[in-house]
Residue, then its C-alpha position, 0 to 999 in steps of 0.5 A: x629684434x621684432x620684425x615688422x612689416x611696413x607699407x610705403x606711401x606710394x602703390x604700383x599704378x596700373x595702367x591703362x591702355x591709352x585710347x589711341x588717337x590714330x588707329x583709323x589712320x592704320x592700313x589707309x594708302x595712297x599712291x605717290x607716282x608708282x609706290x603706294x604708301x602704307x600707314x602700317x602703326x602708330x610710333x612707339x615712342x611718341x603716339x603722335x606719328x605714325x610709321x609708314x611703308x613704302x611698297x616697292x622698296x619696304x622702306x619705313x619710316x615715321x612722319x607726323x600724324x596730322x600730315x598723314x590727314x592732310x594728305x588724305x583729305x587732298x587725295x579725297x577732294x580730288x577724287x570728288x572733283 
């Protein structure tokens, strides 16, 4: 029997590190009464949250990515004022 060696149809794509679309938002604050919330990373799992960082306690959690804008632009206007 010959052995032979054969190719399948389909290669190993490589990937390529997707261009992420919150970085900016990574390291922003504001203050909620006397915590300051922290934008530390963006979600593993679905790149359109980001994980945030509440400093007095170290809690963590994800909220949406468009949330984080919408609060940034209000503290902006209201600095401006």
């Amino acid at each position: 029997m010959n052995a032979k060696q054969f190719a399948l149809p389909f290669r190993a794509k490589r990937m390529e590190p997707e261009h992420d679309r919150n970085a900016d938002l990574i390291g922003r604050s504001y203050e909620d009464g006397l915590a300051i919330i922290t934008v530390i990373e963006t979600c593993f799992n679905d790149q359109s949250r980001v994980m945030v960082e509440r400093d007095l306690d170290g809690h963590v959690w994800s909220m949406p990515a468009w949330l984080m804008r919408l609060i940034f632009m209000e503290v902006n206007r209201k600095r401006a004022a």
